[in-house]
N, C-alpha and C positions, 0 to 999 in steps of 0.2 A: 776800731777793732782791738779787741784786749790780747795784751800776750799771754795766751793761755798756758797755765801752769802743769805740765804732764803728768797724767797717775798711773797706774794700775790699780783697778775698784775691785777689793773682794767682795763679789755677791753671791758666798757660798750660804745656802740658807737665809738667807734676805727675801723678803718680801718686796718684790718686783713690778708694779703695774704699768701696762701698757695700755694706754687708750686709742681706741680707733681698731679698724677689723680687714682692713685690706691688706693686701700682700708686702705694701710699705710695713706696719701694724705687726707681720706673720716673718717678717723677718729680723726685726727687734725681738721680736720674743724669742724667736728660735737662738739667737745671739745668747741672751738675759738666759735661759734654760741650758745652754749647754757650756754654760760657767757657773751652774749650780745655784741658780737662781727659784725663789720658788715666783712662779708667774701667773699672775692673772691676767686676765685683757677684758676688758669694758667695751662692747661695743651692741648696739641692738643688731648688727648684722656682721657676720664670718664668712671671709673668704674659704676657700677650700683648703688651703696648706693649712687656717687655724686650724679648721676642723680635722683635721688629722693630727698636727701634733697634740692637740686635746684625744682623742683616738688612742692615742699612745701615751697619753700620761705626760709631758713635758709641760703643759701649760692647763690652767685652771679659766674656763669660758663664763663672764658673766654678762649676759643678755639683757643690757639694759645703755637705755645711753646716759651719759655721765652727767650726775649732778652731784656739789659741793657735798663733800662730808666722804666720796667715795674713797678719797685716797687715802685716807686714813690706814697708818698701820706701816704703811709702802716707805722700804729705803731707797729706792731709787724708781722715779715714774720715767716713763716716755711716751708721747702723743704723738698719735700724727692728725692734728688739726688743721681747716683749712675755715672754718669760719672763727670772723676776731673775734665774739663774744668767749665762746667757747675756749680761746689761746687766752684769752685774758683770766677767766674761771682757774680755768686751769694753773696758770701762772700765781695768781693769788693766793688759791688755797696750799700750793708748795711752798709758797713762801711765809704763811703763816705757819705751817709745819716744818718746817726747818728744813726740806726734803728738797733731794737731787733733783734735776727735773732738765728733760733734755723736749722739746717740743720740735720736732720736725720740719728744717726749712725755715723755721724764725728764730736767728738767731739769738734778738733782742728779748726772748723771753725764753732763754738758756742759760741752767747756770754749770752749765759743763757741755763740751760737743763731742760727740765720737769721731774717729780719726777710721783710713781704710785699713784694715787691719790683715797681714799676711799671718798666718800661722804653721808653723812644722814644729808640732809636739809641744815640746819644752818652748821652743821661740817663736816670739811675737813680734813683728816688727808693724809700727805703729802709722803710718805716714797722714800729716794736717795740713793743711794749705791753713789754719784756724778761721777755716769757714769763710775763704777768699774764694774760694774752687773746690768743691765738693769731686765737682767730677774731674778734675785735674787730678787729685789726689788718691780716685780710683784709679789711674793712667799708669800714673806711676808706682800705685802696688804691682799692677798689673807688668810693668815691666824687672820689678824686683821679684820677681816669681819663677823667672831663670836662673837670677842670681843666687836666687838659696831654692833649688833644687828640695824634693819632698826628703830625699837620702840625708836633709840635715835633722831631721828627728833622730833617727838612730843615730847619728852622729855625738847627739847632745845628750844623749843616752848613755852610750857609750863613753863620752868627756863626764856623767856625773859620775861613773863606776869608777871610773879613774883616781877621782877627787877623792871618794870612799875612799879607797888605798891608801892617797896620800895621808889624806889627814888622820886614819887610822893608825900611821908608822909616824905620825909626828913629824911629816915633812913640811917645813917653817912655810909661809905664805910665800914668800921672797922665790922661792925654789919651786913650788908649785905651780906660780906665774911664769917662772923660767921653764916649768915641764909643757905646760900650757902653749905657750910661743910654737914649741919643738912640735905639739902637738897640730896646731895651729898651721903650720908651715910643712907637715910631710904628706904625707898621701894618702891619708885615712878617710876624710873625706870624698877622690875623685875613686878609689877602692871601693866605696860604700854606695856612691852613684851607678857603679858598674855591677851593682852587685855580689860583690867579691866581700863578704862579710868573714869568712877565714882571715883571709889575707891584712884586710883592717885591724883585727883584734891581734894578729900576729906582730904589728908594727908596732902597737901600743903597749902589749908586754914588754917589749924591747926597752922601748921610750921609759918605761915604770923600771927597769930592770938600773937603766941609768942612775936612779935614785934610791938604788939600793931595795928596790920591791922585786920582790919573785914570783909572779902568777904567771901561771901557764895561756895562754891562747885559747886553749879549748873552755876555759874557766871562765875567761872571760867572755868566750862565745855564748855560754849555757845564762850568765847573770844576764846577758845582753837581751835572751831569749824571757828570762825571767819576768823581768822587768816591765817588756810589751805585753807580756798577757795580764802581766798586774794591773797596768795601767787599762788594758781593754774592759777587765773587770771592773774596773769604777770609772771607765765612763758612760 
């Protein structure tokens, strides 16, 4: 088993192919599409989810089953195949193009594996068993899904407006990290979980105020507001 090396893949505008049509097939692509992927999927038959997010424009349907020469173009493929001819096609032709290529369930013809991935906003927390325990490592996202509560989106929202400040005022990294800590350790987050978004922005003007920053509360209520509709609008 290799000790796999950790990334994060930007596949904004990239060319994405997904081979195979079932609902395995319809959830790689939904993944590859909604981190700005652009996505095809090769399959002579579609489950119902493809055919909806094709419905909706996220994913591009080509109705055919795969032969060599398809992938061509694609920065990153992912198959879900179950006959070896086919996992081996597959495998070869990625590797004569130099391309990603994640095959489903065969690890030996993987040259990168996806991990269960928890997400709130801004954070991603990654968890791998490197393809010892696929569904171990669903378990235990599954149990890190208490520990970072959905309130830490706006939380990280809220910590990047901060950083604005700082680093706008020239406040040294050394002190930033020491705002961070403070930030880290008072009650902005268990505020944010209870829904108390005043009172959160209230502590962190304080916190800013320490380092010599003077923004109002309500200021930081309104960018905090900003911010989420920004991001609604592009995704």
């Amino acid at each position: 088993m290799p000790n796999y090396y950790p990334v994060m893949l930007d596949v904004r505008n990239r060319l994405a192919i997904v081979v195979g049509g079932n609902q395995v097939a319809a959830e790689k692509a939904a993944a590859l599409s909604a981190s700005g992927a652009k996505v095809s999927v090769i399959s002579p038959i579609f489950c119902a989810e493809l055919l909806a997010q094709a419905e909706l424009g996220q994913v591009t349907l080509c109705c055919k089953t795969y032969e060599s020469g398809d992938l061509a173009g694609a920065f990153v493929v992912i198959a879900v195949a179950d006959h070896p001819q086919l996992v081996r096609d597959i495998w070869t032709e990625t590797q004569e193009r130099g391309q990603l290529v994640n095959i489903v369930d065969v690890p030996a013809s993987c040259s990168f594996i996806m991990p269960s991935v928890l997400r709130r906003e801004q954070l991603t927390i990654a968890v791998s068993t490197q393809g010892a325990s696929p569904s171990l490592a669903k378990r235990i996202r599954h149990h890190l899904e208490d520990l970072f509560p959905l309130a830490y989106g706006i939380y990280l929202r809220l910590a990047t407006i901060a950083r604005a400040y700082l680093r706008k005022n020239g406040v040294s990294y050394e002190q930033r990290d020491n705002f961070f800590g403070d930030f880290f350790t008072s009650d902005v987050l268990d505020l944010l979980v209870e829904g108390n978004t005043q009172q959160a922005t209230s502590i962190t003007a304080t916190l800013l105020q320490r380092y010599g920053i003077d923004v109002l509360a309500n200021t930081l209520e309104t960018e905090l507001a900003d911010v989420k509709e920004h991001a609604n609008r592009d995704a």
